[in-house]
C-alpha positions in Angstrom: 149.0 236.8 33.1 147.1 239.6 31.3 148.3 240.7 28.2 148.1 244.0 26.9 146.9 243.5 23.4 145.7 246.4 21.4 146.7 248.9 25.2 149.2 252.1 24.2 148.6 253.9 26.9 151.4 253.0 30.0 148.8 254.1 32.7 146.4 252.0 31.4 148.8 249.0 31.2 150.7 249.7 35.0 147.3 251.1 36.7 145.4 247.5 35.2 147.9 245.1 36.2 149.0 243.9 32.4 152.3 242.5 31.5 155.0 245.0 31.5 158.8 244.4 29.7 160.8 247.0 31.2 162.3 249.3 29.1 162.3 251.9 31.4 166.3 252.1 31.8 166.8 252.8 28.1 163.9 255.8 28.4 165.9 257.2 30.8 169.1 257.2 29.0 167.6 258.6 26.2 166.2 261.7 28.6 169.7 262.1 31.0 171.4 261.8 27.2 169.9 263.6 24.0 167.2 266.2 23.9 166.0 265.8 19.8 165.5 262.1 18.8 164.3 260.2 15.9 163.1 256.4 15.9 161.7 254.0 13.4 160.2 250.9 13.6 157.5 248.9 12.0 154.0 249.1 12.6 152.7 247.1 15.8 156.2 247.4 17.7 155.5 249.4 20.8 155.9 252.8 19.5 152.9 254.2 21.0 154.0 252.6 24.1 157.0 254.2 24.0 155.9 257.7 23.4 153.0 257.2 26.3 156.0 255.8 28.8 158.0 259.2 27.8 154.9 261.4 28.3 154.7 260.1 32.1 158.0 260.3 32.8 158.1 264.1 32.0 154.8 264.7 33.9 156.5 263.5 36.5 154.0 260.2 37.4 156.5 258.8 39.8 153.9 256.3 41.3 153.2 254.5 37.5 156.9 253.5 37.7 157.1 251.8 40.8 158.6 248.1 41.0 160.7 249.5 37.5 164.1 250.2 36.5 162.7 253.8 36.3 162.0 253.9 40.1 166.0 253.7 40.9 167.2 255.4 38.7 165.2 259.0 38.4 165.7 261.0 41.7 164.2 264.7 40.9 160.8 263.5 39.1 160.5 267.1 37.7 157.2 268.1 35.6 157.6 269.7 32.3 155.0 271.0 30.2 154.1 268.3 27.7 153.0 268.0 24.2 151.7 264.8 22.8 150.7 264.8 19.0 149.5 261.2 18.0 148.7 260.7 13.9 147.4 257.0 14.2 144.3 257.1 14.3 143.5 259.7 11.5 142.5 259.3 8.0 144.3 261.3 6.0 143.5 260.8 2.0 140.7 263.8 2.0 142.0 267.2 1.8 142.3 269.7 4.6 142.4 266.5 7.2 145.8 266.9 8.6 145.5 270.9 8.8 142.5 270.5 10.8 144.6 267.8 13.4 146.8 269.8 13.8 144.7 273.0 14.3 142.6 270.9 16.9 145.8 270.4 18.9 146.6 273.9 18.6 143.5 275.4 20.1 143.5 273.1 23.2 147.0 273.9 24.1 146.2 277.7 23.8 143.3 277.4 25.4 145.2 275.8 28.5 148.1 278.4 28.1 145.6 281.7 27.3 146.8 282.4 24.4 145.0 284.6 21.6 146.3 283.6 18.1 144.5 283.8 15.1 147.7 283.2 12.6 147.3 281.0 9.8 150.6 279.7 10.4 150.9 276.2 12.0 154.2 276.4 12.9 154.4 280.2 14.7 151.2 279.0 16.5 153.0 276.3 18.0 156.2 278.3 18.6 153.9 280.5 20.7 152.5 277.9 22.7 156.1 276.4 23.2 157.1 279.9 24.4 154.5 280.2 26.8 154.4 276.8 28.4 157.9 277.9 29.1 157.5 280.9 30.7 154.2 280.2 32.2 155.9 276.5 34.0 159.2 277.9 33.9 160.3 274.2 32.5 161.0 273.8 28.8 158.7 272.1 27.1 158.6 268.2 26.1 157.2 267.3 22.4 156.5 263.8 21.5 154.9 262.9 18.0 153.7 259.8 17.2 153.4 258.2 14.0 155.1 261.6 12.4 154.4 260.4 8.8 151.2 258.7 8.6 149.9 261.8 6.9 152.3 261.0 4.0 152.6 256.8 3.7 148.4 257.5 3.7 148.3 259.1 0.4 152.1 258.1 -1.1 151.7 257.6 -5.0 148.3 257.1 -4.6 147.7 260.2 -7.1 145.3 261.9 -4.7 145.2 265.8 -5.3 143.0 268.7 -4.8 142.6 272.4 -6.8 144.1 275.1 -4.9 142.2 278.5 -4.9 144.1 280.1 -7.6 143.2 276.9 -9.9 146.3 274.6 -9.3 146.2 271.1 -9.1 148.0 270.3 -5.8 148.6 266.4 -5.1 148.0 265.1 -1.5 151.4 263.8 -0.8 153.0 267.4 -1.7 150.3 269.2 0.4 151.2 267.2 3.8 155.0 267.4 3.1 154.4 271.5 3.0 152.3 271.3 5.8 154.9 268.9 8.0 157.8 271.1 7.0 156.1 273.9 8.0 154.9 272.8 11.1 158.0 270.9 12.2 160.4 273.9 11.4 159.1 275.6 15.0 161.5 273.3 16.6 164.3 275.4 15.2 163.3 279.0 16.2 161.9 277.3 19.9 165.1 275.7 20.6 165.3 277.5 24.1 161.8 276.5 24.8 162.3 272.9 24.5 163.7 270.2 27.3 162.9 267.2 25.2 162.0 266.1 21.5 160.8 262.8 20.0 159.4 261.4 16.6 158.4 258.3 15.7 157.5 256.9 12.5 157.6 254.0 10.4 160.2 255.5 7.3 162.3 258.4 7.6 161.5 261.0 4.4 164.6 262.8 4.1 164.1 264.2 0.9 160.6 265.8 2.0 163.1 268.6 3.7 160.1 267.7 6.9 163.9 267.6 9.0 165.3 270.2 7.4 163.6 273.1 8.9 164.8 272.4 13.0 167.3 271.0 14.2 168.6 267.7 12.7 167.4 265.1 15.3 169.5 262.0 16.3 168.0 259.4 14.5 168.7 256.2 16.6 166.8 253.9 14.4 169.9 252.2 13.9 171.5 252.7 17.3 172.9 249.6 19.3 172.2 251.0 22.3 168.7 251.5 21.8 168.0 248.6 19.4 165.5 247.2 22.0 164.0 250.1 22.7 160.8 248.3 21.2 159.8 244.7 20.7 160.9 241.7 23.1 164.6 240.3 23.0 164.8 236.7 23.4 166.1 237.3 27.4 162.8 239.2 27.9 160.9 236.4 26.1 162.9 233.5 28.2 162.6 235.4 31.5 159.4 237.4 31.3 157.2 235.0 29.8 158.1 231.3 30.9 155.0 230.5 32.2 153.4 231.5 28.5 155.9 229.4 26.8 155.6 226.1 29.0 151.3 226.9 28.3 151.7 227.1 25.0 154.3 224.3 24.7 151.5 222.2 26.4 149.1 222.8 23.8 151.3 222.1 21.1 152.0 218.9 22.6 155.9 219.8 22.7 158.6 220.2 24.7 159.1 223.9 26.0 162.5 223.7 23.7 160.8 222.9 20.6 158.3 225.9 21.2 161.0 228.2 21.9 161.6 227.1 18.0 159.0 227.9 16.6 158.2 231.1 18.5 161.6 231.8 16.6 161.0 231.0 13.5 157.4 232.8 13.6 157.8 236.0 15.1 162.0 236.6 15.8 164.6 237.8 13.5 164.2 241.9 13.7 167.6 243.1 13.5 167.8 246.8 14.0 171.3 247.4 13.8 175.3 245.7 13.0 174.7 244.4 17.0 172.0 241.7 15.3 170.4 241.6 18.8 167.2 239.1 18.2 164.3 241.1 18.3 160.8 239.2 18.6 157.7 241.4 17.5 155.7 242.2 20.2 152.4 242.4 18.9 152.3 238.7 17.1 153.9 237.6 20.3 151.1 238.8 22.5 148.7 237.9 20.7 150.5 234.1 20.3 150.5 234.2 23.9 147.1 235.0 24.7 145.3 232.9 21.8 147.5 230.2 22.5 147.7 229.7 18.5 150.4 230.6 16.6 148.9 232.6 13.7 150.2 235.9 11.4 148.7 238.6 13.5 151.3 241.2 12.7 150.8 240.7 8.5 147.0 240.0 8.8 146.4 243.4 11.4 147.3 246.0 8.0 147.9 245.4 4.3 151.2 247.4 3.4 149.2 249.5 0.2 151.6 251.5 -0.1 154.2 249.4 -0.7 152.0 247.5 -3.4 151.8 250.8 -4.9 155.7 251.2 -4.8 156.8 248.0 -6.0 154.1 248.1 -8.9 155.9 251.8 -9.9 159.3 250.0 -9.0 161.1 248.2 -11.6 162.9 245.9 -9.2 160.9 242.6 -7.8 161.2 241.5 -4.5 163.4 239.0 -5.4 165.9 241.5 -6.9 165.6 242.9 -3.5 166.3 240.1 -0.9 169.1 238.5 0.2 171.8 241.2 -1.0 173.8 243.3 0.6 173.8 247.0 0.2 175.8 249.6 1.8 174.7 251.8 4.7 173.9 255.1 2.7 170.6 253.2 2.0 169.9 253.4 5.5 171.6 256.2 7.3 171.1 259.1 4.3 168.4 257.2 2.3 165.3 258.4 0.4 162.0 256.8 0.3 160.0 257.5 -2.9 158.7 255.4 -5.7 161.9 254.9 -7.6 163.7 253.2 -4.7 161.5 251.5 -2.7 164.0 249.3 -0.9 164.5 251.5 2.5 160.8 251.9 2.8 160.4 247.7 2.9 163.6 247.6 5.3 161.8 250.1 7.6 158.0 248.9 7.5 159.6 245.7 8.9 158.9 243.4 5.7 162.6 242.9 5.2 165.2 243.2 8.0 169.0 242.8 8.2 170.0 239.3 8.5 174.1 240.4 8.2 176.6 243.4 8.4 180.3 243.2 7.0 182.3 245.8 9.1 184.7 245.3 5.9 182.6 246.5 3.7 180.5 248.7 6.1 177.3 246.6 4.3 173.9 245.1 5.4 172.7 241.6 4.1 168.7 242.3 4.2 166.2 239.6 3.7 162.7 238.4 5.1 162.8 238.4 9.4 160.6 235.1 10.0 158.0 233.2 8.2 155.1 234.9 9.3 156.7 238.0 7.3 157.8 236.0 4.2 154.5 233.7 4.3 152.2 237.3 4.3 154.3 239.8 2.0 155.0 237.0 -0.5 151.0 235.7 -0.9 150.0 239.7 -1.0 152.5 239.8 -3.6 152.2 236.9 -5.3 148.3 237.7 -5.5 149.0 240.9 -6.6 151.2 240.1 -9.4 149.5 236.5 -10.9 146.0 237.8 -11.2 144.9 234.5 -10.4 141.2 233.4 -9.2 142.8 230.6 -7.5 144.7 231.9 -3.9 148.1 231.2 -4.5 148.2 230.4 -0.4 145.5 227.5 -0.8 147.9 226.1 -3.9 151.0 226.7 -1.7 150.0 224.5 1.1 148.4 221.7 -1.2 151.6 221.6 -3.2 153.7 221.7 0.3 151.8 218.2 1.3 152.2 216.7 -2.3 156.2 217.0 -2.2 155.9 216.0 1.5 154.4 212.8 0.8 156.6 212.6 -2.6 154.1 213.1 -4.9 156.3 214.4 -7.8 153.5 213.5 -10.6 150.7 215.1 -9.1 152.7 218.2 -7.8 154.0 219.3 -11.6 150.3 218.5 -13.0 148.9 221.2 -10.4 151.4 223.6 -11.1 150.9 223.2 -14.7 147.3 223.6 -13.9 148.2 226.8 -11.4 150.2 228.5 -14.4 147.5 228.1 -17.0 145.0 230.0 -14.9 147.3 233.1 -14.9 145.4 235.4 -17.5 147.1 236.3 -20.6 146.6 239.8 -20.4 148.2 240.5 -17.2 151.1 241.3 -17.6 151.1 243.2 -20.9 154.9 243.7 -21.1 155.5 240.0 -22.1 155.9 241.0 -25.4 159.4 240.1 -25.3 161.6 236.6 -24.7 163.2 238.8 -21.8 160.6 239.5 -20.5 158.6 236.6 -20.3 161.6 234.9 -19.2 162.1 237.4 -16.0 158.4 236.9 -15.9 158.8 233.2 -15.7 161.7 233.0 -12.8 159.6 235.8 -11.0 156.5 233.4 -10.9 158.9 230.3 -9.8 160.5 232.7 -7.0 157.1 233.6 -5.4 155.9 230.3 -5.6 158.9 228.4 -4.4 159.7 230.6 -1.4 156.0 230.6 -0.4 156.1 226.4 -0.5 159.9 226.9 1.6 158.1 228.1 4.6 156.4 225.1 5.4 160.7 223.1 4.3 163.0 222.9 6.8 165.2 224.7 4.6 165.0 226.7 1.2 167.3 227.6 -1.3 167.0 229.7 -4.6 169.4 230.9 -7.3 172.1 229.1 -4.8 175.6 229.2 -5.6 177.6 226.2 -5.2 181.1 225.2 -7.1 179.6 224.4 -10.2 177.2 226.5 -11.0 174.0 228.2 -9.7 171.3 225.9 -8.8 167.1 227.5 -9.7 166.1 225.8 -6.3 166.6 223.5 -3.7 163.6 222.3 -1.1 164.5 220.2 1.8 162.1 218.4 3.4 162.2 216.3 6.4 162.4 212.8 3.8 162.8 214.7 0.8 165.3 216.6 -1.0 164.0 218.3 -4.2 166.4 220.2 -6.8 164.9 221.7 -9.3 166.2 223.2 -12.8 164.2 225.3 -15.2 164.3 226.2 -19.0 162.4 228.6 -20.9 162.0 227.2 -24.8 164.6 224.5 -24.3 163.7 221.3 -23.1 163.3 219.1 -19.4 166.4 216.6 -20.4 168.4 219.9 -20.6 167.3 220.6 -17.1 168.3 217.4 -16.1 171.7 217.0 -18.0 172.6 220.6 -16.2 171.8 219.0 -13.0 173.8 215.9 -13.8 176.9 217.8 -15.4 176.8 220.1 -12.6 176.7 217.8 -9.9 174.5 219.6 -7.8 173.0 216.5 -6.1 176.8 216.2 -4.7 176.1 217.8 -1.5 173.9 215.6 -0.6 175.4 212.5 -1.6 175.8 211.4 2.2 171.9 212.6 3.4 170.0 210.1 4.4 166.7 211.5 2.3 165.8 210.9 -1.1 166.9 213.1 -3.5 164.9 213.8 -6.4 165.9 216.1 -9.8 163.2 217.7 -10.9 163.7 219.6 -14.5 161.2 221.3 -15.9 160.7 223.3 -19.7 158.5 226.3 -19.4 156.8 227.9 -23.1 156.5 231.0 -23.7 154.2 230.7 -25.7 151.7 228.5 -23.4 153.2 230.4 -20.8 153.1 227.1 -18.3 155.2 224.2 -18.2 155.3 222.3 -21.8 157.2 220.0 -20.2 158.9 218.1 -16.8 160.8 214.8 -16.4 162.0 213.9 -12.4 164.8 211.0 -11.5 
C-alpha cells in the first residue's frame, strides 16, 4: 500500500496509485448544496486535499474520479472557470509579502483572461477577473482559498510592524487583516459571477471584519454532516486499512485488537461537532502506517508559536482551560485574539471536544489523544519552567520510578527537578498567591505529562468528600497524592485519611500508596514528603 505522506495534490495521489479514503460523496453534497462555505481544521488534516479534490471536480476531471463515490453520483461533469489561491507555503512576517501573493495570482489570471488592469486595488482586480471568466466561459466562476489566514497566525502578537509612507507605524497583523478584508470583500459585489466558494483555515477571525465584506459564508466547521469531511473515522481506519493494522500489530508483537488501542489512544479523539464522531488524524496515522512506529508526527511536524505567544499574553493556564465546559458562543460567534486564547487552541486541534450537553447547549473540551497532550504539555511545560533539564527526559524517568514503586527515589528527583527551576523566572511570585498558583501550575504540567504513560489520570478530581490534587493509576500501582504550600506533609496525609479518598479503591487489587507532600515557598521545592 502506498501512502500518500506529505501529497496535496488529488491527481497526484489518484494518477500515482496512493491510498485514497473517499470523501468524495460529502464534496459533492457540499457542491449540489451551498455555494459559499467556510471550514476549519487543524494543521495536517487533509485541507489541502480537500481544496485540490474540489478544484478537479469543477474542471470537470471526470477520469481522476473513477472507481469513487464521485463517479455515480455526478452526471453533467460541467467545467467552470477556477481559481485556486493557496497561502501555505509563504512566509509572511516581512512586509509587502502577502500583497505581492496576491498580486502574482492576479497577473496570471489576467493574463489568461486578457485583461488590462493597472488598479491598485486587490479586490476590484479580482472582481474584474471574476467578471470576465464569466463572461468569457459563460460558467460562474469557482474560488477556493487555502489556508485563508496563514498571513495573520504568521505574524499574531508577534509585534512585527512597518512605517507607512506618511510616517505611521503600521503593525503586521493589522496590515494583512486590511489587506484580507479588502481583498475578500470582491465576493460581495461578484456574487453573480460566482458558482462556488470555499475557505479553509485553521481559526476563524471574526472580529478582523475579513467576512464582513461578502457574503457571510456557511461555516461548517461544526457541521455533523460534514464532520468527516477531513481526517479518517474509525470505519475508514477498520475498513480501509486492515492490512496496515494486522502489519503493524505484527511488529508490536500484539494482537490486531490491542493495536487498534493504541492507534486510539495515539492519534483518535478529534471531535468536530455535538455528533462526537471519532476522528483519527490523518497525517500521524500515515505516517504510523508507513514507519511502522508509532511516534508524534503531527506535534513534532510544527511548533504552535503562536499560541506560546497567546497563552504567555493570556492570563489563564492551560489547566484553567481543560476539561470544562463552555457554551457554544465560544465556537459558533467567537473571537480569536490575545485576551481569549481558548477558541484558537480548540481550533489548531490542541484541545478538542470530548462532550456536549444538549441541556445546557455546552462543549466539554479537553486534550484529543496522547500524542496531543504528551507534545503541547512538554512545549509548555518547557516554556514555562525555564529549566536546563527537559522536563520530557524527567517525565519518563519518574514514569518508570512509580512503575516499579520507587516512592523514595521518585520525590528525591522531583525535589531535585524543582530546585533547578531558576528563581527569576517567574518574576510575579512576589506574592503567596501567586507562588501558590505557581506551585499547583508546575504539579499540573508535570503530573499530566507522567499520566500519559498511566492507564489512567486524574487531577483536581471530585469525589464525595472532597477534591483530591491527583490520582495516577498504574497497572500495580495506585498513587494519590495531596499537596500543601507552607503547611506540612502529615497535613497532606491526615486530609487523605479524613477524607477517605483511598475508599474507592478499597476493593483494587493494586497497591495503594498516599503520597503527601509540603511545598516552600520560600525554597520553592518540596521541604517536605512522607508516603504510607
Amino acid at each position: 500500500m502506498k501512502y500518500p505522506i506529505g501529497i496535496q495534490s488529488f491527481d497526484q495521489l489518484r494518477e500515482d496509485g496512493f491510498v485514497y479514503v473517499d470523501k468524495t460523496a460529502l464534496v459533492y453534497d457540499l457542491a449540489q448544496n451551498g455555494k459559499i462555505y467556510f471550514l476549519s481544521r487543524p494543521r495536517r488534516f487533509g485541507k489541502s486535499l480537500l481544496i485540490s479534490t474540489l478544484k478537479h471536480y469543477f474542471l470537470g476531471h471526470k477520469e481522476l474520479f473513477q472507481g469513487l463515490a464521485m463517479e455515480q453520483l455526478e452526471k453533467e461533469w460541467t467545467v467552470y472557470p477556477v481559481f485556486h489561491l493557496d497561502f501555505n507555503g509563504g512566509n509572511f512576517m516581512q512586509h509587502g509579502s502577502l500583497r505581492e501573493r496576491i498580486e502574482a495570482y492576479l497577473s496570471n489570471w489576467e493574463r489568461e483572461y486578457h485583461i488590462d488592469n493597472s488598479s491598485h486595488d486587490l479586490g476590484l482586480r479580482f472582481s474584474v477577473v471574476l467578471q470576465e471568466a464569466h463572461k468569457q466561459t459563460g460558467q460562474r466562476a469557482v474560488v477556493l482559498i487555502d489556508e485563508y489566514d496563514k498571513p495573520i497566525l504568521d505574524v499574531l502578537d508577534s509585534n512585527a510592524s512597518f512605517t507607512d509612507e506618511s510616517g505611521n507605524r503600521i503593525t503586521l497583523e493589522d496590515d494583512h487583516r486590511n489587506i484580507l478584508k479588502g481583498f475578500y470583500s470582491t465576493f460581495k459585489a461578484a456574487d453573480a459571477d460566482l458558482r462556488f466558494v470555499m475557505l479553509t483555515g485553521v481559526t476563524k477571525f471574526s472580529q478582523v471584519s475579513v467576512f464582513s465584506g461578502f457574503n457571510q459564508p456557511k461555516d461548517i466547521s461544526m457541521d455533523e454532516r460534514y464532520e468527516a469531511l477531513c481526517g479518517i473515522t474509525q470505519e475508514e481506519l477498520e475498513v480501509v486499512f486492515a492490512e496496515s493494522i494486522q502489519q503493524l500489530a505484527e511488529k508490536y508483537r500484539l494482537t490486531v485488537d490491542e493495536m487498534k488501542q493504541m492507534l486510539k489512544l495515539q492519534y483518535d479523539g478529534y471531535h468536530f461537532s455535538p455528533a462526537m464522531t471519532d476522528i483519527y488524524n490523518p497525517f500521524s496515522l500515515l505516517n504510523a502506517f508507513d514507519s511502522r512506529m508509532l511516534r508524534d508526527y503531527w506535534f513534532a511536524s510544527g511548533t504552535p508559536t503562536y499560541l506560546i505567544r497567546l497563552l504567555n499574553h493570556s492570563n489563564e493556564q492551560i489547566n484553567e482551560l481543560t476539561g470544562k465546559y463552555y457554551d457554544e458562543s465560544m465556537f459558533v460567534d467567537y473571537k480569536a485574539d490575545v485576551e481569549r486564547p481558548l477558541p484558537m487552541i480548540y481550533q489548531s486541534g490542541y484541545l478538542t471536544i470530548k462532550g456536549y450537553d444538549f441541556l445546557t447547549r455546552t462543549y466539554l473540551l479537553d486534550f484529543p489523544n496522547n500524542e496531543v497532550r504528551q507534545g503541547f504539555l512538554t512545549l509548555i511545560a518547557s516554556n514555562y519552567l525555564k529549566t536546563q533539564e527537559t522536563p520530557l527526559s524527567w517525565v519518563q524517568e519518574a514514569f518508570r520510578q512509580l512503575n516499579r514503586g520507587d516512592v523514595e527515589l521518585f520525590c528525591e528527583s522531583l525535589t531535585a527537578f524543582l530546585s533547578s527551576i531558576p528563581y527569576d523566572s517567574h518574576e510575579s511570585l512576589k506574592d503567596i498567591k501567586a507562588t501558590e498558583k505557581h506551585f499547583q501550575y508546575t504539579f499540573y504540567l508535570l503530573l499530566r505529562l507522567i499520566g500519559v504513560y498511566c492507564q489512567a489520570i486524574k487531577v483536581e478530581d471530585r469525589q464525595s468528600y472532597g477534591r483530591v490534587d491527583c490520582t495516577l493509576e498504574l497497572k500495580e500501582y495506585v498513587y494519590i497524592f495531596e499537596f500543601k504550600l507552607d503547611g506540612s506533609a502529615d497535613e497532606a496525609l491526615q486530609q487523605i485519611e479524613q477524607k477517605g479518598y483511598a475508599k474507592l479503591y478499597a476493593t483494587d487489587p493494586r497497591q495503594v500508596i498516599r503520597i503527601g507532600m509540603n511545598f516552600s515557598s520560600e525554597t520553592r521545592t518540596i521541604a517536605e514528603w512522607k508516603a504510607l
